[in-house]
N, C-alpha and C positions, 0 to 999 in steps of 0.2 A: 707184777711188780715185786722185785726183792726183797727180802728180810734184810736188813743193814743190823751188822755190827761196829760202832763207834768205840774205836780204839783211843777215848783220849776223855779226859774230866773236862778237857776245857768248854764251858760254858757257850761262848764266840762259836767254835765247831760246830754245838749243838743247837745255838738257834740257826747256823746258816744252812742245815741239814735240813732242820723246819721251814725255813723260808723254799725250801722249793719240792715241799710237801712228804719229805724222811721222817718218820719218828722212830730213831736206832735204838736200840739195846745199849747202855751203855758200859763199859768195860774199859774198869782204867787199868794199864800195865802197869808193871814196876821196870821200870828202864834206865839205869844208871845215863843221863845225857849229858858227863861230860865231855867234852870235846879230848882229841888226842889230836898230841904236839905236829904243828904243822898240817893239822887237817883243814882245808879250804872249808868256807862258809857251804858251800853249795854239797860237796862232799859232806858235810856234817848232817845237815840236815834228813840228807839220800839216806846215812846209816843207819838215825835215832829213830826214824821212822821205818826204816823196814824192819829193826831193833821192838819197837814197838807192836807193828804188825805182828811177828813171827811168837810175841811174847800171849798178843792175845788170840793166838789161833791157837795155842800149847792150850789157851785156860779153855778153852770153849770145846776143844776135843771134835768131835764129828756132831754134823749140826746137815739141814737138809740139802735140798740138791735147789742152786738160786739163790742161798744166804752169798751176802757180799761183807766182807769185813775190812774196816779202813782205817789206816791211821795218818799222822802229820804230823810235821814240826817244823817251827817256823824261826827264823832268825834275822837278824840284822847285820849286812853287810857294811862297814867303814871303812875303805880301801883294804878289805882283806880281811880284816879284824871282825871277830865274831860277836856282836852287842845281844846277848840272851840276857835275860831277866836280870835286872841290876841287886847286887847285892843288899843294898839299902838306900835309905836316900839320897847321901851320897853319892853312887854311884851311880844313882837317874839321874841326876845335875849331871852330872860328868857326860853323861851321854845325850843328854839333851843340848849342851851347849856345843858338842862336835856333832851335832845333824841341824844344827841353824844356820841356816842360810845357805846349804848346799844340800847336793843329789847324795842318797844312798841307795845300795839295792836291797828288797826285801825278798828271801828264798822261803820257801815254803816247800819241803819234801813232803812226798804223800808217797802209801803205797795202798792198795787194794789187792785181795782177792775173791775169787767169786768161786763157789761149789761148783763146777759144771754140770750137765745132763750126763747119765752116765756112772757118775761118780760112785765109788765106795771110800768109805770113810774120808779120807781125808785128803781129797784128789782134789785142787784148786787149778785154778789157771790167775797167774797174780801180773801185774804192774806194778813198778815204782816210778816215779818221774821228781823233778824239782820245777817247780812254777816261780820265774825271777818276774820280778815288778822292778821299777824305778821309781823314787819318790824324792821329789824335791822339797825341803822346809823353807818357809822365807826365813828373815831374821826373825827370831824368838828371843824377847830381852830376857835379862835377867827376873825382873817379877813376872813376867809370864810363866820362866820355868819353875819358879820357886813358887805361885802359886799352882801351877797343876802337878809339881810333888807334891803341894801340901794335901791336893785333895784324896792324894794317895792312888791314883791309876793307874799311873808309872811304873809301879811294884812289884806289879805282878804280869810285866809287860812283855815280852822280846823286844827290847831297843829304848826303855823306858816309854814306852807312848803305843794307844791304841786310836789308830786310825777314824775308828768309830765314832771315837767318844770325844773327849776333848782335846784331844790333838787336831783332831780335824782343824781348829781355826790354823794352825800350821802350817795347814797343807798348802801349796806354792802350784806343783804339781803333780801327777802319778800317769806312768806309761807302765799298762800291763794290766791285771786282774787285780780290781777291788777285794774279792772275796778269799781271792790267795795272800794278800797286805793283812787280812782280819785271820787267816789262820785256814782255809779250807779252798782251792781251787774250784766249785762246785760244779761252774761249765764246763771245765775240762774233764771231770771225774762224770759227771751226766754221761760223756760223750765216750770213755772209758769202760764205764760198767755195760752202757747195752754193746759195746764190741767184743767184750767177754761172753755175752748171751745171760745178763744180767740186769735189765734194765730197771732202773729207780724210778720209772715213772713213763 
């Protein structure tokens, strides 16, 4: 089984890493994520995370032959418009009330590399991919939204709302990967890393 490197602080990643038996290294980049003018939701995601990856293969330098190192970023699609972590609570209202009662998409860029057999120094074999969901909100009134800004989840959200947690009563419907909506595609990366000659398990 691999040595996993977890390119990311996020919490969400790291238990869903452990739900199917990972315990990564963890290794947070420094990656400027903001967006450039006119970059597509789907496009952003693909760069910050191969951005990501590329920042924590630089820190980690040569490591054995089997380590897999992974990163991700996850966004909120609005007819195009990019919904990342809302500035304050302000702007969780604001986005919580344009995903009520309609379909958004949620993109999740990830990329991977894995040492191969073979390798000297710093010889990978990588992927990158974007994993899109669909997620429909019912209507969320106004004291709904304004109590689950209060509880503070929203904050620190992509889209102001985590799927998991208290947004779930929201949820209407979802066409695609739960675990790529919460931050990490797991089954697709599972199925990823052992075609590298890296398998997670």
């Amino acid at each position: 089984m691999a040595d996993v490197i977890l390119g990311s602080g996020s919490p969400r990643r790291l238990d869903l890493l452990r739900a199917i038996g990972v315990e990564p290294r963890v290794v947070v980049p420094d990656v400027d994520e903001s967006a450039y003018v006119g970059e597509s939701p789907d496009q952003y995601v693909r760069r910050v995370a191969s951005a990501k990856l590329d920042a924590v293969m630089r820190q980690v330098g040569s490591v054995a032959v089997g380590t897999v190192v992974m990163a991700a970023d996850t966004t909120v699609d609005v007819d195009g418009e990019i919904f990342a972590k809302p500035l304050d609570a302000d702007d969780a209202r604001r986005m919580l009330r344009a995903l009520s009662g309609r379909a958004h998409f949620v993109h999740t860029g990830w990329a991977v590399a894995a040492a191969v057999p073979g390798c000297r120094g710093n010889d990978w074999e990588g992927h990158v991919e974007v994993t899109t969901a669909t997620v429909r909100f019912r209507e969320v009134s106004a004291a709904e939204i304004e109590a689950y800004v209060a509880s503070g989840e929203p904050l620190d959200r992509a889209g102001a709302y985590a799927i998991q947690g208290g947004a779930g009563a929201f949820l209407d419907r979802l066409e695609g990967s739960l675990t790529a909506v919460i931050g990490l595609p797991t089954e697709r990366i599972i199925e990823v890393c052992s075609g590298l000659g890296a398998p997670l398990r």
